[in-house]
matplotlib code that plots the C-alpha trace (Angstrom):
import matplotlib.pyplot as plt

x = [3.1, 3.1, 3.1, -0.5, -1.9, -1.4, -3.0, -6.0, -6.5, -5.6, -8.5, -10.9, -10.4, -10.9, -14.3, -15.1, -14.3, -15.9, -19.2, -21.6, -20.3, -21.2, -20.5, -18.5, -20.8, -18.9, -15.4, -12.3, -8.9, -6.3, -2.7, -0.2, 2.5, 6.1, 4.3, 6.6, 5.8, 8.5, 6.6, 3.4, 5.5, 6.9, 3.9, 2.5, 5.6, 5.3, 1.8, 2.9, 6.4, 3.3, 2.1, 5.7, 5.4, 7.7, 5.1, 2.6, -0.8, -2.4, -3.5, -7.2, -6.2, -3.4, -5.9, -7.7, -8.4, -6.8, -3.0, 0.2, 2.9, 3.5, 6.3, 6.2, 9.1, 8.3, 8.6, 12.0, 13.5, 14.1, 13.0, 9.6, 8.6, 4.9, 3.9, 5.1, 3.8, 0.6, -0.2, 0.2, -1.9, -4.7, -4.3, -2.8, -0.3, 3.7, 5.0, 8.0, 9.3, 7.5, 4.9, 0.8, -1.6, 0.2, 2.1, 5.9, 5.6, 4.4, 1.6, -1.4, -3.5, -3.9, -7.2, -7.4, -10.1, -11.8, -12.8, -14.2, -16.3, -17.7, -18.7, -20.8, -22.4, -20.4, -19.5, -16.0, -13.5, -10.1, -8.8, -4.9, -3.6, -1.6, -2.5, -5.1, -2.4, 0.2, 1.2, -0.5, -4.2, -3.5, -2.6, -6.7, -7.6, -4.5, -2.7, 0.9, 4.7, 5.7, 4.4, 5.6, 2.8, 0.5, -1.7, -2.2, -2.9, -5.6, -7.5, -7.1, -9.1, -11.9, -12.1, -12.0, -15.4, -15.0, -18.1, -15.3, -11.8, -10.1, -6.6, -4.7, -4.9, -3.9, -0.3, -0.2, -4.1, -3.1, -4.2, -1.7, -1.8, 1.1, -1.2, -4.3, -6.3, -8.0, -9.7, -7.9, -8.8, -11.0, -12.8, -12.6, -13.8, -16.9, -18.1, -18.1, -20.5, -18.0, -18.8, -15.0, -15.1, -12.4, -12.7, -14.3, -16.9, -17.8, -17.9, -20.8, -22.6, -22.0, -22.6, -26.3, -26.5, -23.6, -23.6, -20.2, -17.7, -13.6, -12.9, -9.9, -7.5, -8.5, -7.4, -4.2, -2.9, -2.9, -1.1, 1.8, 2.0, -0.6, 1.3, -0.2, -1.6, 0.1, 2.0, -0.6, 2.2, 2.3, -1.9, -4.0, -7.2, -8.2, -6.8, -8.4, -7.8, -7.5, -10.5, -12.6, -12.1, -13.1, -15.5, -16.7, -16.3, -18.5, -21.1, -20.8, -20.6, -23.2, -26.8, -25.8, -27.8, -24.8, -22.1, -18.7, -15.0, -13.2, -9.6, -7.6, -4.3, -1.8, 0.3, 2.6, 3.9, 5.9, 7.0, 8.2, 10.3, 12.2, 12.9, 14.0, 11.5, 10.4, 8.0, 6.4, 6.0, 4.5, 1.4, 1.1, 0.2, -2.0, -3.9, -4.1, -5.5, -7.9, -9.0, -9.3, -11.5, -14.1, -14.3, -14.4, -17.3, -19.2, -18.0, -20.0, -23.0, -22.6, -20.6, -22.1, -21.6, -18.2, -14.7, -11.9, -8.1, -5.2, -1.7, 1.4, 2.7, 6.2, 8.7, 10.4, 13.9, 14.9, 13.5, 14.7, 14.4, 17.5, 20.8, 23.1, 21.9, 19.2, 16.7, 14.6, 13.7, 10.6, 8.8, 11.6, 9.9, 6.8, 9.0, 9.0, 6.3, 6.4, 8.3, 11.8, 10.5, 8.4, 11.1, 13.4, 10.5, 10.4, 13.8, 14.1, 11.3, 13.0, 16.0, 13.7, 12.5, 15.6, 18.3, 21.8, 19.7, 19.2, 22.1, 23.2, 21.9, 18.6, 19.1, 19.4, 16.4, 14.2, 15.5, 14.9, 11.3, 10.5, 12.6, 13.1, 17.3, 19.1, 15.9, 13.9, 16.2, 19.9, 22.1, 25.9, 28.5, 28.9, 25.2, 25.4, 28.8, 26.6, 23.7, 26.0, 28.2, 25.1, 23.4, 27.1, 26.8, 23.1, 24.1, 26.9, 24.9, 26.6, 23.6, 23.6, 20.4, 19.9, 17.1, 15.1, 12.6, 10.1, 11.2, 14.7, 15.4, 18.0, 20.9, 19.5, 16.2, 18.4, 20.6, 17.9, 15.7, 19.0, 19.9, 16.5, 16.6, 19.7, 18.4, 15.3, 17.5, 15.9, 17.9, 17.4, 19.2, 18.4, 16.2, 14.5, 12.6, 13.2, 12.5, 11.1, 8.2, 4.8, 1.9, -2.1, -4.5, -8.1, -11.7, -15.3, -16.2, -13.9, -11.1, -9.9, -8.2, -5.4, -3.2, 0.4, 2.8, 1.9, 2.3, 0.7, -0.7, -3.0, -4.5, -6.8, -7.4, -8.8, -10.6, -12.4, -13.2, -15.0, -16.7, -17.6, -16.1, -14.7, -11.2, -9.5]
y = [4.3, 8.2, 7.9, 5.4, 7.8, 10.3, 8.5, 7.7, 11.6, 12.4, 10.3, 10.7, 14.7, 13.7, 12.0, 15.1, 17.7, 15.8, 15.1, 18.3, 17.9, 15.3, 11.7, 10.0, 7.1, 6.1, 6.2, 5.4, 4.8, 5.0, 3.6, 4.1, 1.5, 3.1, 6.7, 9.3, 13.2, 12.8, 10.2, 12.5, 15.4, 13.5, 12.6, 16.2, 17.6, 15.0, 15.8, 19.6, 18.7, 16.7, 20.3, 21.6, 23.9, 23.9, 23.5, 20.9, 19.4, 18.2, 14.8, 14.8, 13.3, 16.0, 18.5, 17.8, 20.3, 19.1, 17.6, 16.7, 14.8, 11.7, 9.3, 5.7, 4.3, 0.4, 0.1, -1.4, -0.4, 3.5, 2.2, 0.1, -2.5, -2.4, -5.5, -2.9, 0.0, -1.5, -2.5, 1.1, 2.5, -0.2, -0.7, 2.5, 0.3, 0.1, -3.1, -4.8, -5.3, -8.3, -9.0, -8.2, -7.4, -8.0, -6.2, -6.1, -9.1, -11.2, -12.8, -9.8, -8.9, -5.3, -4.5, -2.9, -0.2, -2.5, -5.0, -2.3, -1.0, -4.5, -4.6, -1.5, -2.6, -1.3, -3.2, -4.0, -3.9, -4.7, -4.3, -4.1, -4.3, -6.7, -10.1, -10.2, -11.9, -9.1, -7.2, -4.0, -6.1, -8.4, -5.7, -5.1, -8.5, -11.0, -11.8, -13.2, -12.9, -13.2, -11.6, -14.6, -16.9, -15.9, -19.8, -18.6, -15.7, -16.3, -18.4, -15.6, -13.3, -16.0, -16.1, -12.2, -12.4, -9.2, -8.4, -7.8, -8.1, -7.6, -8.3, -10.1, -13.7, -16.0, -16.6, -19.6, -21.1, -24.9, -26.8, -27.7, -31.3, -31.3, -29.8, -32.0, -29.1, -30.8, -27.7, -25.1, -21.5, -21.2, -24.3, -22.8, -19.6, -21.1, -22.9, -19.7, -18.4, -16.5, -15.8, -16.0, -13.9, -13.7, -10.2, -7.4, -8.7, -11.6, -9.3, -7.8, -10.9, -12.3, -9.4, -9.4, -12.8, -12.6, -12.1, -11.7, -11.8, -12.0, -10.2, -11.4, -11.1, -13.5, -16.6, -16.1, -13.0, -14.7, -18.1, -15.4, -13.5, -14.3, -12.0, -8.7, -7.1, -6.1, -2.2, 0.3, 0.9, -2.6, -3.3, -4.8, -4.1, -7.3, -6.9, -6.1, -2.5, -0.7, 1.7, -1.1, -2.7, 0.6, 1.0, -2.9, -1.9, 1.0, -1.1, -4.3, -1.8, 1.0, 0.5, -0.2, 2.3, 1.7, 2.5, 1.2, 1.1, 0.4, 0.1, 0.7, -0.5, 1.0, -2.0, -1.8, 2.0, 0.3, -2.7, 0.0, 2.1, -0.9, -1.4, 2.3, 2.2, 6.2, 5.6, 2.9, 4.8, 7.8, 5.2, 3.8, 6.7, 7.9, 4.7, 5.1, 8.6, 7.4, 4.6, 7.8, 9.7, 6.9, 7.4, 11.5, 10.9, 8.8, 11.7, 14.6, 12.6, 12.0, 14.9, 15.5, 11.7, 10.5, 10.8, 10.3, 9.7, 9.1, 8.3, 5.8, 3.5, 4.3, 6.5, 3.1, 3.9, 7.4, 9.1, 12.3, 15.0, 16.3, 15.1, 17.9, 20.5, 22.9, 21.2, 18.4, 16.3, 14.3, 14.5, 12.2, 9.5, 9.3, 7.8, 4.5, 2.4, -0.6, -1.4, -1.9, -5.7, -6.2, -4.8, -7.8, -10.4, -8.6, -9.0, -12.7, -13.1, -11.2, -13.0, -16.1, -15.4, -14.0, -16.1, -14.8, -12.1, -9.9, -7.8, -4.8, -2.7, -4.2, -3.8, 0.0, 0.3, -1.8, 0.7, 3.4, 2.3, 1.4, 3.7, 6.8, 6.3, 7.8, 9.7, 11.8, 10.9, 11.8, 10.2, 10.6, 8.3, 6.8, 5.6, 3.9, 1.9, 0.9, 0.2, -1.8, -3.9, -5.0, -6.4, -8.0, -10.0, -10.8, -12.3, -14.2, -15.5, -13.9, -12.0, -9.4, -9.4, -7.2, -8.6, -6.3, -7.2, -8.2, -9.1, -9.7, -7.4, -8.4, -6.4, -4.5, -3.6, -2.6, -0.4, 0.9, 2.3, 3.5, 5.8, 6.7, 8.1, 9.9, 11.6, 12.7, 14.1, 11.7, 10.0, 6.7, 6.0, 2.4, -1.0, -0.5, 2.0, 4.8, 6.9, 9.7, 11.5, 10.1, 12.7, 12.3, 13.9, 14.1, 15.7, 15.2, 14.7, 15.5, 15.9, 19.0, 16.4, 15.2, 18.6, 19.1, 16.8, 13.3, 9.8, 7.0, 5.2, 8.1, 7.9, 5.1, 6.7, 9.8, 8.1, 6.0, 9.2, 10.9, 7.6, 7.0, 3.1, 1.9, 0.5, -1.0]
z = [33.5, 32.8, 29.0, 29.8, 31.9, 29.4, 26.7, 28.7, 29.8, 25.9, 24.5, 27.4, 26.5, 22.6, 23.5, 25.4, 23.2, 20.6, 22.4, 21.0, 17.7, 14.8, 15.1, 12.0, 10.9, 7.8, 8.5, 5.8, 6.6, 3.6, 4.4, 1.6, 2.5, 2.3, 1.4, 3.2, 2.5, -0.8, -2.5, -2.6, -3.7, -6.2, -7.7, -7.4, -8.8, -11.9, -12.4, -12.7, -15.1, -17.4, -17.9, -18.8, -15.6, -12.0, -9.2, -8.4, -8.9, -6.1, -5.5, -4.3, -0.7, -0.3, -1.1, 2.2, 4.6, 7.3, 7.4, 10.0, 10.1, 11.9, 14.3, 13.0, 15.0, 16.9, 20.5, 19.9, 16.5, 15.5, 11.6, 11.9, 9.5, 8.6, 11.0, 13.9, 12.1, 10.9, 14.5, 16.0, 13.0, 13.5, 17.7, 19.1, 20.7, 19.7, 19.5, 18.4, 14.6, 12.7, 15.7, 14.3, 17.0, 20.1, 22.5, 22.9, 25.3, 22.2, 23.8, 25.0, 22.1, 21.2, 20.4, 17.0, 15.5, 13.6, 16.4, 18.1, 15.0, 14.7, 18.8, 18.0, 15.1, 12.2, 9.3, 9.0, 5.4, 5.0, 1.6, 0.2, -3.0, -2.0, -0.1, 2.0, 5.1, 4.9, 7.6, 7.3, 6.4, 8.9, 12.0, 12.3, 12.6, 13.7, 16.4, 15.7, 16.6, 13.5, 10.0, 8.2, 9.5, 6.5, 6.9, 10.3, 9.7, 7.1, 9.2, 11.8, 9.1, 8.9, 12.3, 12.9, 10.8, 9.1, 6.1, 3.4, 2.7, -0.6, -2.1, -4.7, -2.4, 0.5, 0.5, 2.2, 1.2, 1.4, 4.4, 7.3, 7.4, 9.6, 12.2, 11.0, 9.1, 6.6, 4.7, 3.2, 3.7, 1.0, 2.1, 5.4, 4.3, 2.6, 5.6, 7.4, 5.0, 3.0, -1.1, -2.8, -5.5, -8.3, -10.4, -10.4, -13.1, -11.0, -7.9, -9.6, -10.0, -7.2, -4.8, -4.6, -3.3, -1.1, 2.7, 3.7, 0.8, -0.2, -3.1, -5.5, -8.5, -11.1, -11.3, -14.4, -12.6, -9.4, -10.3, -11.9, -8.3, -5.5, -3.6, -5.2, -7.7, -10.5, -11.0, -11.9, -14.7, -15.8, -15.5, -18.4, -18.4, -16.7, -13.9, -10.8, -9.1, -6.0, -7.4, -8.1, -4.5, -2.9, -4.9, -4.2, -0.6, -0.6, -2.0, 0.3, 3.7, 2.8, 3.9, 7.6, 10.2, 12.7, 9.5, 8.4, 8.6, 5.9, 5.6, 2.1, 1.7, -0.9, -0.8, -3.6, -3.1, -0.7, -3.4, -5.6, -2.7, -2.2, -6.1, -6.1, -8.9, -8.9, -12.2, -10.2, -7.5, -8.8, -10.6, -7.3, -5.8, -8.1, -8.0, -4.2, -5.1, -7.8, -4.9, -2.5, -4.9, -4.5, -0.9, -1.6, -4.0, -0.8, 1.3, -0.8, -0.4, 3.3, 4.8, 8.2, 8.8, 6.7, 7.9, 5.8, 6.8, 4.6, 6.3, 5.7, 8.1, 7.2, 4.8, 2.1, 0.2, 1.4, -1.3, -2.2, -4.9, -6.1, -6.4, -6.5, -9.1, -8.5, -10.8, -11.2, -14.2, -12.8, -16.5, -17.7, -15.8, -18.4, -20.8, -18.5, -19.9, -17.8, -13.8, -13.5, -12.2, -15.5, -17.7, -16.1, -17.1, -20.6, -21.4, -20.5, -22.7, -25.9, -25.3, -25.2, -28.6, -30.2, -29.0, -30.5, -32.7, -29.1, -30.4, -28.6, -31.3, -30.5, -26.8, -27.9, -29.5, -26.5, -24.4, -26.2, -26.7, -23.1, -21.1, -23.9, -23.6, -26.2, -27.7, -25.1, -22.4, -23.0, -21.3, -20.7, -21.6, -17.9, -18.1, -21.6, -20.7, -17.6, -19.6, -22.2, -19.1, -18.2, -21.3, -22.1, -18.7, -19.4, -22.7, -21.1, -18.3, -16.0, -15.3, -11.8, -10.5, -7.6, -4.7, -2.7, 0.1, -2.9, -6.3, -8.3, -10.8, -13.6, -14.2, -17.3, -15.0, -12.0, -14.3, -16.2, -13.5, -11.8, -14.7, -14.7, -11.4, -12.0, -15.2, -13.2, -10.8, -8.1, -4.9, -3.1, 0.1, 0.7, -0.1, 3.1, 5.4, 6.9, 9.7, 8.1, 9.0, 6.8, 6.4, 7.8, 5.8, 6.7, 5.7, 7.1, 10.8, 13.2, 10.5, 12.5, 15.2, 12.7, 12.4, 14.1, 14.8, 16.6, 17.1, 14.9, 18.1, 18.4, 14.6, 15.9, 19.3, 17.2, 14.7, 17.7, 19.7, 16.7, 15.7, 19.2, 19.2, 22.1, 21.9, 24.8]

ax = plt.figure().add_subplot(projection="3d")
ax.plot(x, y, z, "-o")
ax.set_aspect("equal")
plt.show()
């Protein structure tokens, strides 16, 4: 009862102190999914060994003015997941591990920042990278006990009547006959007035006639994985992007005299933390960046009105840099060229084509190619038995392929992107979350309030106050 009355008096003081200053009518809210304080400095520190120098270059978002560190943990569970995590970040409430949008007693709804830019007028985005029903999408507009619903939860984003969401798909898009639904939730989402749009290109046709509007992968990439969008590592130039979803967004919301809210999802830094896949990682991030730099552009233009924040929801894989010697090797990781998850679809397709001709010595040489072993990456004579004990078991079809929470990756891939990380000099402690601290950064109106140390219930309490939303 304390810790309520404490919130109230916190954002009641917020409101106040924020009451002769500038109100944020364009507001952005950037969630890198799995992005804990190592995978930014990762990526900085890469960006610095690229320029054969020890040091970093900052991403744009980490270059903000303003920056803290932030709690994640549920209201049950030390290590969140991102249904948990996603609801504190879009409600200000805790709540338990794989419930969206409701409180711990898995029936009252938690309001979340979004509704409450809608009631006053705004116009509302949610955009991912991944599908437009996960859990961190789905925290600002469903209302479920469990993550895994994805059918209900897409009709829940139909319902929620948003201006614009954006992300590789529906999971679950078929209709329930079961329960007598009849229309799927495109159909559904059509009668609602909804314009479903498949790739950037036909975003751009479509737009202008469009009143409210779902923005999808097209249709080849989707039928591979309608889950998400492909690696920034692995994209062809086809494929839809984070940046062109912001920058899709931007357009849709702008024009508005009562403003927007849009919410940017970095989806797949989290995919790669659980594949332990650093190279992966690092292109996510930068993708999230070049998403961010969108926004930043809209800021310059707008920067007595525009607020932007960037946090995480939670800290994936236990990242850390350096594994025993004083050194790092992060430039290593350019020689990469494709995920550890692709690289495992690659190879079944060579062996595919070669049959008995996939010799070892040819195994050698795709390696060499695609992850720079044995040319620009030594490696010592542990790693290549490793390497080779792997291919001998992929050849016999005895093949171990090591699951994480999203994708199988063979034993070649898994050993590959293991050896990787050691030559980088780069640790991993598990396939899951952690309870590491995640960073806020934040520019423009009222960025000044995200600095220190805090919990990620009040990110939406803060972002409310300077907006001047009400969220109950």
């Amino acid at each position: 009862m304390l810790k309520r009355v404490f919130s109230l008096l916190f954002c009641s003081v917020l409101v106040l102190s924020l009451w002769a200053g500038g109100k944020a009518k364009y507001v952005f809210y950037f969630i890198g999914d799995g992005m804990g304080v190592n995978q930014v400095n990762l990526t900085e520190t890469y960006l610095a060994a690229l320029e054969g120098r020890i040091g970093i270059v900052p991403l744009t978002f980490a270059d903000f003015p303003y920056a803290g560190l932030i709690n994640t943990f549920s209201a049950t569970n030390g290590v969140t997941d991102s249904a948990a995590s996603g609801t504190a970040l879009a409600t200000g409430r805790k709540t338990k591990n794989h419930a969206l949008g409701l409180l711990p007693d898995l029936t009252t709804p938690a309001m979340s920042i979004a509704v409450g830019a809608k009631a006053a007028g705004a116009r509302v985005g949610i955009s991912t990278s991944v599908s437009v029903d996960h859990a961190t999408p789905a925290a600002f507009y469903a209302h479920v006990p469990d993550r895994n619903s994805y059918h209900k939860i897409g009709g829940q984003l139909i319902d929620a009547g948003f201006d614009f969401y954006a992300g590789s798909d529906f999971r679950q898009p078929a209709a329930d006959k079961a329960a007598g639904e009849t229309q799927s939730l495109f159909e559904r989402a059509s009668s609602e007035g909804y314009a479903i749009v498949r790739g950037y290109d036909n975003y751009v046709k479509a737009s202008p006639s469009a009143d409210r509007l779902i923005l999808l992968q097209s249709e080849q990439p989707s039928n591979a994985d309608r889950t998400c969008l492909p690696y920034a590592i692995d994209r062809r130039e086809s494929d839809l992007t984070l940046t062109q979803i912001t920058r899709a967004a931007i357009d849709r919301l702008s024009g508005s005299k009562q403003g927007f809210f849009l919410m940017v999802e970095g989806g797949k830094i989290d995919y790669a933390c659980h594949a332990n896949d650093a190279a992966a990682v690092v292109h996510e991030v930068i993708d999230m960046d070049n998403a961010i730099r969108e926004a930043f552009a809209f800021y310059e233009k707008h920067p007595k009105e525009t607020l932007i924040v960037v946090t995480a929801d939670h800290e994936t894989g236990g990242l850390v840099l350096g594994r025993g010697p004083y050194e790092l090797h992060t430039d290593l990781l350019r020689h990469q060229r494709m995920s550890a998850e692709e690289y495992t679809r690659h190879l079944n397709r060579l062996h595919a084509d070669l049959g008995d001709k996939l010799t070892w010595e040819r195994m050698e040489a795709d390696l060499r190619e695609n992850w720079g072993f044995g040319a620009a990456v030594s490696l010592n004579d542990h790693q290549k038995e490793r390497l080779h004990k792997a291919f001998d078991e992929f050849i016999a079809g005895r093949d171990k392929a090591k699951t994480n929470l999203y994708a199988s990756l063979g034993g070649i891939a898994d050993a590959a992107r293991r050896t990787m990380a050691e030559c980088a000099l780069i640790g991993w402690q598990s396939g899951g979350h952690s309870n590491g601290y995640v960073p806020v950064f934040a520019v423009g109106v009222g960025a000044e309030q995200f600095v220190g140390r805090f919990d990620n219930t009040l990110i939406p309490a803060k972002i409310a106050a300077i907006a001047g939303w009400s969220v109950k």
